[in-house]
C-alpha positions as CSV (number, residue, x, y, z in Angstrom):
1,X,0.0,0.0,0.0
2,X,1.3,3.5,-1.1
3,X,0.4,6.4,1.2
4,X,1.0,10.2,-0.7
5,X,2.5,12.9,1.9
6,X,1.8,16.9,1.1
7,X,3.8,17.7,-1.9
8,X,3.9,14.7,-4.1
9,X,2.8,14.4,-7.2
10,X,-0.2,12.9,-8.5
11,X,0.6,12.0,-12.6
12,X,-2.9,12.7,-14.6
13,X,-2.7,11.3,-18.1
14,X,-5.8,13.1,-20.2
15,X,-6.2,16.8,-19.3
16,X,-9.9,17.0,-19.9
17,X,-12.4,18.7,-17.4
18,X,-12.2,15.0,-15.2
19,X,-8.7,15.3,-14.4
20,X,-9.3,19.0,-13.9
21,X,-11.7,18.3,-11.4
22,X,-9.5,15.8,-9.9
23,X,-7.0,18.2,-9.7
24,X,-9.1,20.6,-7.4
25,X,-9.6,17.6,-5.0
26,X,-5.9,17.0,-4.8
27,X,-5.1,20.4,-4.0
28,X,-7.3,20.3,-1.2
29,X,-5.1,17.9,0.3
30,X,-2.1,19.5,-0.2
31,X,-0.6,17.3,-3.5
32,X,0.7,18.4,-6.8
33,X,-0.5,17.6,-10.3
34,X,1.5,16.6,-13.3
35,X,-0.7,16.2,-16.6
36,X,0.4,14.5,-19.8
37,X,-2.0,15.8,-22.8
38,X,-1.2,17.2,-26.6
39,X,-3.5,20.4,-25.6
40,X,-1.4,23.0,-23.9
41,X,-4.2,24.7,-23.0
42,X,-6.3,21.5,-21.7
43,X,-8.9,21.9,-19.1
44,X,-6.3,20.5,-16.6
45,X,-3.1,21.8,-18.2
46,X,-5.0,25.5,-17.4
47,X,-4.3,24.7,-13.1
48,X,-1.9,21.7,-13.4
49,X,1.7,22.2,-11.5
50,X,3.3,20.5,-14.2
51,X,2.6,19.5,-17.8
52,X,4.1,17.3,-20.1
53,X,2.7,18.3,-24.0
54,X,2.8,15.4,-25.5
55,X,0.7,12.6,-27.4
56,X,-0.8,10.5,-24.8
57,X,1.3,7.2,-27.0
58,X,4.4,8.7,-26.4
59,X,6.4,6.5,-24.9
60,X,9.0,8.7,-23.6
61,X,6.3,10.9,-22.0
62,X,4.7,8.6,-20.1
63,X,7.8,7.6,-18.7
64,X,8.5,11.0,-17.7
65,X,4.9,11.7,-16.3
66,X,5.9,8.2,-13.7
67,X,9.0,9.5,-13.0
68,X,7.8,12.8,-11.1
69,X,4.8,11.1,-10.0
70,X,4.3,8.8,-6.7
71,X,1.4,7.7,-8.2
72,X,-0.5,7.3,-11.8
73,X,-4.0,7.7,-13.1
74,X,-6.2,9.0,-16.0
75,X,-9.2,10.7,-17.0
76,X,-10.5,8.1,-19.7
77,X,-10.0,5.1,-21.4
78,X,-8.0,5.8,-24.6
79,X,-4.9,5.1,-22.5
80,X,-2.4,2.6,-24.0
81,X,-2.6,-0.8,-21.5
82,X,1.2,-1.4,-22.2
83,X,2.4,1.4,-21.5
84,X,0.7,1.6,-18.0
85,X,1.6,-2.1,-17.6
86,X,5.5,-1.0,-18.4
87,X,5.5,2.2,-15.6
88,X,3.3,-0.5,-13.3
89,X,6.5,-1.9,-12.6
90,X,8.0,1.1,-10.6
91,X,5.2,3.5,-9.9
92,X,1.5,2.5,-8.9
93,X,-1.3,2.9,-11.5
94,X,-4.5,3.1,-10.5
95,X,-7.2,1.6,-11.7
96,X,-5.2,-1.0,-12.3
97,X,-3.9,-1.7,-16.3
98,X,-6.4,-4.7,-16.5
99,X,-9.5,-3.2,-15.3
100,X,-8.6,-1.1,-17.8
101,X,-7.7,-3.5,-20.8
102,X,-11.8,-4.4,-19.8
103,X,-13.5,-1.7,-20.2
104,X,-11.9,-0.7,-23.3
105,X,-13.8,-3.6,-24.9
106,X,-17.4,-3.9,-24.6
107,X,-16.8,-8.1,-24.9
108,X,-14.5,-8.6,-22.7
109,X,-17.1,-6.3,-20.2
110,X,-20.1,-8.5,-20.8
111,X,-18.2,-11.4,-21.0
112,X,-17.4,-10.3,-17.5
113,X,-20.8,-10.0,-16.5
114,X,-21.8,-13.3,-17.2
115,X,-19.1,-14.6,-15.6
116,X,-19.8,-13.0,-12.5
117,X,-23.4,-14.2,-13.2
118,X,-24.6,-10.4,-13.8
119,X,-27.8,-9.7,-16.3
120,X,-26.9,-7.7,-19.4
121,X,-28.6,-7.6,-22.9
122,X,-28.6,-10.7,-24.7
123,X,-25.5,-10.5,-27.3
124,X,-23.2,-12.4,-29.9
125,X,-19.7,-10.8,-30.7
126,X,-16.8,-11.6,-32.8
127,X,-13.2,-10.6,-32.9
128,X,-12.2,-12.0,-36.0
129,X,-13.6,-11.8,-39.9
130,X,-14.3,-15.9,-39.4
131,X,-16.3,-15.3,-36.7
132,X,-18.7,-12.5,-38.2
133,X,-21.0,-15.1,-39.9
134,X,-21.9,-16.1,-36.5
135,X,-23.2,-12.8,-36.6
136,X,-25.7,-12.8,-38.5
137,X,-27.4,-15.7,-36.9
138,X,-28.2,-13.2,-34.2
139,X,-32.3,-12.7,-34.4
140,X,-33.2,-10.7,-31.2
141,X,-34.2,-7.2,-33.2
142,X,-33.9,-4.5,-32.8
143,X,-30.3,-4.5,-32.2
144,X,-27.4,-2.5,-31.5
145,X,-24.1,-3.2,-33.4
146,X,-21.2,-1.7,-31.8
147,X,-17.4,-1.8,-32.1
148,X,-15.4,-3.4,-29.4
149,X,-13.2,-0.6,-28.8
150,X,-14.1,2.6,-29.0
151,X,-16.7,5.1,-29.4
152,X,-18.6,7.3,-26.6
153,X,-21.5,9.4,-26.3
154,X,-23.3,7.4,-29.0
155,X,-20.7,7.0,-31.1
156,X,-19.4,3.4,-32.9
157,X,-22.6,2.0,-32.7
158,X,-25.7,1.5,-34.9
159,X,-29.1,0.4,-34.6
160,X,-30.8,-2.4,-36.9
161,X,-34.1,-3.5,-37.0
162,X,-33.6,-6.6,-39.3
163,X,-31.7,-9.4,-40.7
164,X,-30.7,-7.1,-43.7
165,X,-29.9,-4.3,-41.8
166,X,-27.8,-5.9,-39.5
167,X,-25.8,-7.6,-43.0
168,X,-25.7,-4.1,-44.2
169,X,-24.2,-2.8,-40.8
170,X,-20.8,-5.6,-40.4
171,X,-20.0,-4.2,-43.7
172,X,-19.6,-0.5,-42.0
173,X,-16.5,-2.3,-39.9
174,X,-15.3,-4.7,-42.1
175,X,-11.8,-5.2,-39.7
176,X,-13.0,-4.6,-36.3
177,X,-13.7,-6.5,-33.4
178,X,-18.0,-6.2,-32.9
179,X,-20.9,-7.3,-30.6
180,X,-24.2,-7.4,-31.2
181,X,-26.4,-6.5,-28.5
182,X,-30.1,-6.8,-28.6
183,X,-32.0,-3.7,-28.2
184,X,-33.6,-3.1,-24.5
185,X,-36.6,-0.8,-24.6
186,X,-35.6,0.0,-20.6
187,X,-37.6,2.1,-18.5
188,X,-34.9,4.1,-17.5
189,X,-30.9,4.3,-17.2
190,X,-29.1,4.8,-13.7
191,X,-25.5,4.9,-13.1
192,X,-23.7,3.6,-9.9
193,X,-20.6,5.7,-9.1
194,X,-18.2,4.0,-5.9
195,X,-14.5,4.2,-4.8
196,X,-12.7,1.3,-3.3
197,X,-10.0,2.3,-1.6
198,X,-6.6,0.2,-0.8
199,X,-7.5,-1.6,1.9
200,X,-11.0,-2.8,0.2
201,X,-13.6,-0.4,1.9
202,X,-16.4,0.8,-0.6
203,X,-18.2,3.6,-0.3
204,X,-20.7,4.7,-3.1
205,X,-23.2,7.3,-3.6
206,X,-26.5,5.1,-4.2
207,X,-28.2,5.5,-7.8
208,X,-28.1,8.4,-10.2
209,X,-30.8,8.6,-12.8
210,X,-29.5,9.6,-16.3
211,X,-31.7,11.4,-19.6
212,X,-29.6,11.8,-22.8
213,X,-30.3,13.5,-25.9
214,X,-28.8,12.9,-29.2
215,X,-26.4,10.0,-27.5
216,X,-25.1,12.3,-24.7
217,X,-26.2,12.9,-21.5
218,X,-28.3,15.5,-21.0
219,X,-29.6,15.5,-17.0
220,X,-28.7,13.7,-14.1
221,X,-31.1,13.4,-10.8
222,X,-29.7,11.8,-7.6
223,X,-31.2,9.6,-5.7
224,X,-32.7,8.1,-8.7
225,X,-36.4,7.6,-8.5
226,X,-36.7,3.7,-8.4
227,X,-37.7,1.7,-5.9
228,X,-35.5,0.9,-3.3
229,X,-34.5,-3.1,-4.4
230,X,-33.5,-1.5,-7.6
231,X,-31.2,0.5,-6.3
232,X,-29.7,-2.2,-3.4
233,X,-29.6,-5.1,-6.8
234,X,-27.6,-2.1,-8.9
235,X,-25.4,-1.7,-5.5
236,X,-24.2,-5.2,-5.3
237,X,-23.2,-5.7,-8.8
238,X,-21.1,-2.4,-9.1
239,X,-19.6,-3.4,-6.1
240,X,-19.0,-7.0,-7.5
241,X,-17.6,-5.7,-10.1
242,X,-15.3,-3.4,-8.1
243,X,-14.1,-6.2,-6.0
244,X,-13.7,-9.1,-9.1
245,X,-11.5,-6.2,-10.8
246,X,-9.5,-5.3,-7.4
247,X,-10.5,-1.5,-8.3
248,X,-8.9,1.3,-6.4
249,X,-9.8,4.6,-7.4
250,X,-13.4,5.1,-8.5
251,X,-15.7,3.8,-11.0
252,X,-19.1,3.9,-12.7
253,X,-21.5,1.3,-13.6
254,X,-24.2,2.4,-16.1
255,X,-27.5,0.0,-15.7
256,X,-30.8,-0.4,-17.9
257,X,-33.9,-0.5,-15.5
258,X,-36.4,-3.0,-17.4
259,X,-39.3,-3.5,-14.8
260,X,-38.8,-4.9,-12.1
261,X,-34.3,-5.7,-13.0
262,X,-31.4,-4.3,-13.7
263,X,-29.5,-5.3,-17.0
264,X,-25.5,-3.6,-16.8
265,X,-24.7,-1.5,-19.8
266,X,-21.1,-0.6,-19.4
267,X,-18.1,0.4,-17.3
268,X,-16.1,3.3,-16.6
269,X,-12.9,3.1,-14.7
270,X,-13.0,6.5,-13.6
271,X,-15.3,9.6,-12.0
272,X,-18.1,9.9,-14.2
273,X,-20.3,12.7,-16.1
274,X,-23.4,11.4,-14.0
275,X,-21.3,12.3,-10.3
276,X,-20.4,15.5,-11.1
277,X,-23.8,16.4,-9.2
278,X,-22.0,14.6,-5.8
279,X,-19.9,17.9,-5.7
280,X,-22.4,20.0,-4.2
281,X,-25.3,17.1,-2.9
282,X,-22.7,14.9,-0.8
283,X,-20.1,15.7,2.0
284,X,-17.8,13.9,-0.3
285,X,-17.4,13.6,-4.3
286,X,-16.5,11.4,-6.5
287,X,-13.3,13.1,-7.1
288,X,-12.4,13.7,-3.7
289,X,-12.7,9.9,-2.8
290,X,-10.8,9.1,-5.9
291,X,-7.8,11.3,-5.0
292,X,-8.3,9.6,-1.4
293,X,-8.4,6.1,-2.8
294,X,-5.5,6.1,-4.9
295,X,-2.9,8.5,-2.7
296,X,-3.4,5.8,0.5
297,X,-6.0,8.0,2.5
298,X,-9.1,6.9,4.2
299,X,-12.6,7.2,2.6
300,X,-14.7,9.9,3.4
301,X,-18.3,8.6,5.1
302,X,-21.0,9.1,2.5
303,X,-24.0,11.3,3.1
304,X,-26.0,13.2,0.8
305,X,-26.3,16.3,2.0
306,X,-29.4,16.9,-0.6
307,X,-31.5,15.6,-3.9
308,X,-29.8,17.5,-6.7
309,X,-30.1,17.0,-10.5
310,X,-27.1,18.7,-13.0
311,X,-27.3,19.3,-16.6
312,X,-24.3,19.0,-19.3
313,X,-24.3,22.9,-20.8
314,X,-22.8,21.8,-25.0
315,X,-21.6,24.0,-27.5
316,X,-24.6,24.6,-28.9
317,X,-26.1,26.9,-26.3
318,X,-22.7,29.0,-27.2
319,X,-24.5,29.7,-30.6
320,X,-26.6,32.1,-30.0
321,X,-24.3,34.6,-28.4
322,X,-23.0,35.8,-25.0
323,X,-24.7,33.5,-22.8
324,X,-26.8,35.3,-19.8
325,X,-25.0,34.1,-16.3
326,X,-26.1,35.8,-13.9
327,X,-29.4,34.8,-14.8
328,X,-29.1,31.3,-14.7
329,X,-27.4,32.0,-11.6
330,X,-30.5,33.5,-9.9
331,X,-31.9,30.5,-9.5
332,X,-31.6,29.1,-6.2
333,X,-29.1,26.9,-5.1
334,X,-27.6,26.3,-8.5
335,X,-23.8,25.8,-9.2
336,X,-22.0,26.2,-12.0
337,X,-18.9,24.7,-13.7
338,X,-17.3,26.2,-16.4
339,X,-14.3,23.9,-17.8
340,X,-11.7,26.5,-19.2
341,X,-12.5,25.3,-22.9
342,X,-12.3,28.2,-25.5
343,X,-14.2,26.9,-28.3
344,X,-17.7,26.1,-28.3
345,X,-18.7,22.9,-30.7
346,X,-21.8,21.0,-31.0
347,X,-21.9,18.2,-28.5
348,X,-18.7,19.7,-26.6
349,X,-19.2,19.7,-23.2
350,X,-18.2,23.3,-22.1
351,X,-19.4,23.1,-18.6
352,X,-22.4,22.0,-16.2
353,X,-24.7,23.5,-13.5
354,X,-25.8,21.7,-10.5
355,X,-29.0,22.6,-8.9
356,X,-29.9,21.5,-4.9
357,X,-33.7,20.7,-4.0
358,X,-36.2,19.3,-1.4
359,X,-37.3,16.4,-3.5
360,X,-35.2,15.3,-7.1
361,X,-38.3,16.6,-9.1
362,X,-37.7,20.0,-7.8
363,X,-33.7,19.7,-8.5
364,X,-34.6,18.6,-11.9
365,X,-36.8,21.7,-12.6
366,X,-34.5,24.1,-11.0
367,X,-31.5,23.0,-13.1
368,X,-33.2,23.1,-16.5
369,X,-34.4,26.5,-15.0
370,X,-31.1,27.6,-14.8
371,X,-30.1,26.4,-18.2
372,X,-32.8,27.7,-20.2
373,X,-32.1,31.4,-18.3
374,X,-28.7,31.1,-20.0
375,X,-30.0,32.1,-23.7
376,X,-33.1,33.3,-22.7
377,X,-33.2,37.3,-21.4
378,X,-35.4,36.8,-18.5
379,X,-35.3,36.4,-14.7
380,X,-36.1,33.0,-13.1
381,X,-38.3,32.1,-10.4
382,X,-37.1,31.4,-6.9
């Protein structure tokens, strides 16, 4: 077990607006940041003590980054697994390089579900051109074919409703690794976000209901609103999972609801979209029980301090001109979280607000408040 003093340095490879929020949680406890990312001016290279510009495959750099660090850890999952494995030898990575190497591909993830004897959609995959004709045996439609590796916020998947389409869709891959997944018309999606720290305690932060639009998520309500053994079933397998994969650090599990069960969706090995609500509703966040988990501290106690509900703010609100803050900010108990990034796209997460409530429904409404104040000249009800 490795236990950071004051001063040393936590390595961050990806300088997007997770790291950057990890960053502010190590900083609180009195460590320094190193980032490696191409982007000078990434999220986290903006506030980071030290940064190494460089591709996030260059060797050399990710030496470098291990040998100023005491310890390693990312923001996503495009990390090279060798390279972590080869700086695993002399500096500790966390999550560790095979948790990793599984959640980069969606079938060695559900493979690992049903290993563990965890529901998931029904699916066929194939990771070679011999085995696509198995494929197109596959006759639970509609269906989603995805890549293996790969692909986020919607992306490197498609649906198909038939036989024909699905012929029509191996051909849009014609060298990659796929699955097949049939198509579960859930109820809703929830996310479980937990730490497991070095000595095996777990702490998580319950359920967190998730709406997307266009592939990405859109809004976030905590505690989800489903029933109570939905959220203790959704529970145990994150925290199978976390404990099969030795996690330290912290990690989301995304879950279809489909009556009265929970079907896992997929993995992240890292703070998630969904918690960036546990920044304001719990005494702890995700990203300050990450930084604990991974520099040898003790896990804060969990307790939500309040329902809350966040929404993602994209590019697109960007298009319509200078945006009205202190509008948005009228509303009560909203917080907002601006990520350093100077160019607005459509689908780029620029930032999010977090809005605090009585009930969930009430969070929900005050945070879409907020964000629809942004573009819209207006005051907002308290």
């Amino acid at each position: 077990m490795i236990k950071l003093k004051p001063g040393e340095y936590i390595g961050i490879i990806g300088g997007g607006q997770l790291g950057r929020m990890m960053a502010y949680a190590a900083y609180q406890l009195g460590y320094r940041v190193a980032v490696l990312d191409p982007d000078p001016d990434a999220p986290l290279a903006q506030i980071a003590h030290h940064r190494i510009v460089a591709s996030y495959d260059d060797t050399d750099a990710v030496k470098n980054l291990a040998a100023m660090s005491s310890v390693i850890t990312y923001e996503f999952e495009n990390v090279s697994v060798p390279q972590l494995e080869m700086i695993a030898h002399e500096r500790p990575v966390f999550p560790n390089p095979g948790l990793l190497a599984i959640s980069q591909n969606r079938i060695y993830e559900k493979t690992m579900c049903r290993r563990l004897g965890l529901k998931t959609a029904d699916f066929l995959w194939a990771e070679s051109v011999e085995q696509r004709e198995q494929l197109r045996n596959f006759s639970h439609f509609p269906a989603i074919v995805k890549t293996a590796r790969g692909g986020y916020d919607g992306k490197g998947q498609m649906r198909v409703d038939n036989a024909k389409e699905l012929a029509t869709a191996l051909t849009s891959w014609p060298d990659m690794p796929l699955i097949v997944e049939e198509f579960v018309p859930y109820d809703v999606e929830i996310s479980v976000v937990l730490t497991r720290d070095q000595n095996q305690h777990i702490v998580d932060f319950g359920t967190i209901e998730n709406h997307h639009q266009n592939g990405i998520l859109d809004v976030s309500i905590s505690p989800a609103r489903v029933p109570e053994h939905i959220t203790e079933k959704a529970v145990s397998y994150a925290r199978q999972i976390a404990v099969d994969l030795d996690l330290v650090g912290t990690m989301t599990v995304e879950f279809f609801v489909v009556g009265n069960d929970v079907l896992v969706n997929e993995l992240a090995p890292r703070p998630h979209n969904s918690g960036h609500l546990t920044i304001e509703a719990f005494d702890y966040s995700q990203f300050d029980q990450h930084i604990r988990a991974i520099s040898g501290l003790p896990l804060g106690r969990q307790h939500q301090r309040s329902p809350a509900a966040m929404a993602n703010l994209l590019g697109e609100l960007w298009q319509s001109g200078d945006l009205n803050w202190s509008f948005a900010l009228e509303t009560l108990n909203t917080y907002l979280h601006l990520y350093g990034k100077d160019e607005p796209r459509v689908g780029r997460k620029m930032g999010h607000i977090t809005a605090l409530a009585d009930t969930p429904e009430t969070a929900m409404r005050r945070v879409r408040q907020a964000r629809d104040a942004l573009g819209n000249p207006r005051r907002s009800e308290h």
